[in-house]
C-alpha positions in Angstrom: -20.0 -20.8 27.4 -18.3 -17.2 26.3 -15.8 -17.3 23.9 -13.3 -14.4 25.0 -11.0 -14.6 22.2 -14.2 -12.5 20.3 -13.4 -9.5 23.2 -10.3 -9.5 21.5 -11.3 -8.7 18.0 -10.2 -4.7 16.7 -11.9 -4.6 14.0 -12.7 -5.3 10.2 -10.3 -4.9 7.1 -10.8 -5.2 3.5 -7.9 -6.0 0.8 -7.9 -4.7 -2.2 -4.6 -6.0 -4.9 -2.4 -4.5 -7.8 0.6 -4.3 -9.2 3.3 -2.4 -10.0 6.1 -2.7 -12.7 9.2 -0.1 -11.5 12.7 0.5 -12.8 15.0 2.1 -10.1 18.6 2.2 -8.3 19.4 2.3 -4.9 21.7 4.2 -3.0 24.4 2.9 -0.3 26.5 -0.4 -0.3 24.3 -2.7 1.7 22.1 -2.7 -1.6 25.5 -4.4 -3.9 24.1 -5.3 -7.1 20.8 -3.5 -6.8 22.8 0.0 -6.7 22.5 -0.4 -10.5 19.6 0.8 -12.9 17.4 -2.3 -12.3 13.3 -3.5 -12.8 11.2 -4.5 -10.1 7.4 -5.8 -10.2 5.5 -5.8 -6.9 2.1 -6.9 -6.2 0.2 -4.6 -3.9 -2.1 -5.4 -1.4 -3.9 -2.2 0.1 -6.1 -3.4 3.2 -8.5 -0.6 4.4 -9.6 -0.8 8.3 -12.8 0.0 10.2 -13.6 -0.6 13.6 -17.1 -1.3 13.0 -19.2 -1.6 9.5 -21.1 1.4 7.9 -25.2 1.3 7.7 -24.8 -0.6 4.6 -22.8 -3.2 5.9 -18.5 -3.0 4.5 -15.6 -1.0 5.6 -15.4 0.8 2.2 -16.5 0.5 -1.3 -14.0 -1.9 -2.8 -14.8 -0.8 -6.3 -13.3 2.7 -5.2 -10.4 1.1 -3.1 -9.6 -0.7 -6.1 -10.1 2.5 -8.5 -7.5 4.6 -5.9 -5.3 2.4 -5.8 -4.6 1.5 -9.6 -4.4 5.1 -10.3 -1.5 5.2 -7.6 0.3 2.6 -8.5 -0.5 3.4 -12.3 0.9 6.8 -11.7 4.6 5.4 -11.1 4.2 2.4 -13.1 6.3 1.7 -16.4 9.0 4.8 -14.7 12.0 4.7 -13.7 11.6 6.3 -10.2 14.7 7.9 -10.4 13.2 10.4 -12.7 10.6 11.1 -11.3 10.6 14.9 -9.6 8.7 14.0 -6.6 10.8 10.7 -5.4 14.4 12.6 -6.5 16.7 11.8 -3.7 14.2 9.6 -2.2 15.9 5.3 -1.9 12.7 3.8 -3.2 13.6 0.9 -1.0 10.4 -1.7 -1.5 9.6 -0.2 2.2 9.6 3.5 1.1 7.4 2.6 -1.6 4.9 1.2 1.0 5.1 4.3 2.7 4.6 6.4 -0.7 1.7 4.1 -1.5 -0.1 4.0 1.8 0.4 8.3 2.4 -1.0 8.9 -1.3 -3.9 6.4 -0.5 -4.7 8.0 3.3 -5.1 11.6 1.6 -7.8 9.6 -1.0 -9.5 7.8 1.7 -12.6 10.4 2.2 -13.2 10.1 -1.4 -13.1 6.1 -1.3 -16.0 6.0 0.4 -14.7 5.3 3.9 -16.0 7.2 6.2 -15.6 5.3 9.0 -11.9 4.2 8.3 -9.3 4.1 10.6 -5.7 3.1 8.8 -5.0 1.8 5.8 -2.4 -1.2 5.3 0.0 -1.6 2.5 2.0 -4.4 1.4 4.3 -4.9 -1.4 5.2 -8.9 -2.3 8.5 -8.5 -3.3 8.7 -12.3 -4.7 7.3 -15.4 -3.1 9.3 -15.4 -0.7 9.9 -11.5 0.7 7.2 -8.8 1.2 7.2 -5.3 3.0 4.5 -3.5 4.5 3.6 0.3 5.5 0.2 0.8 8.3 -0.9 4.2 8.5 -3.6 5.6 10.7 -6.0 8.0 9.7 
């Protein structure tokens, strides 16, 4: 007997995990408490997607996912973002920061060894309890 539930697969996906230690503020009142200077440590999950394997059998060298991505997230590590030139008057909301991760990691992904990739997947665990994640396509 066929199985159709395998029709309905899209594809593969590896995940390759950081972290990241911030300081920052955010703008606007819904944020109370966190509107002050505060730290923030994430753990990042970057998941790379293929719809089918390359001739050597992965979706992308993991070695090289895992490179890219600690030099991103080491880039704004140990900062407080609100200094930083390129997020000034950005609200590095834990979603933004998804965003930032996941762009800066789709403009790496022909040099990751992915050819055949078709959107990477960011997630940043907030606590135990609270995550937020950022999909782009490529």
């Amino acid at each position: 007997m066929r199985d159709d539930r395998l029709e309905r697969v899209m594809g593969f996906g590896v995940t390759v995990r950081d972290h990241l230690m911030i300081a920052h503020s955010l703008r606007g009142e819904v944020f109370g408490p966190a509107q002050q200077l505060h730290g923030a440590t994430y753990i990042v999950d970057a998941t790379f997607r293929a719809d089918e394997l390359d001739e050597d059998g992965v979706v992308v060298d993991i070695g090289r996912a895992s490179d890219g991505l600690r030099e991103i997230v080491g880039a704004l590590s140990y900062r407080n973002l609100d200094d930083e030139p390129d997020l000034r008057g950005v609200n590095t909301t834990t979603e933004r920061l998804c965003q930032i991760i996941g762009d800066r990691l789709a403009a790496r992904a022909p040099d990751l060894g992915g050819s055949r990739l078709t959107a990477i997947a960011v997630t940043l665990h907030e606590s135990h309890i609270a995550s937020a994640s950022y999909e782009v396509s490529l």
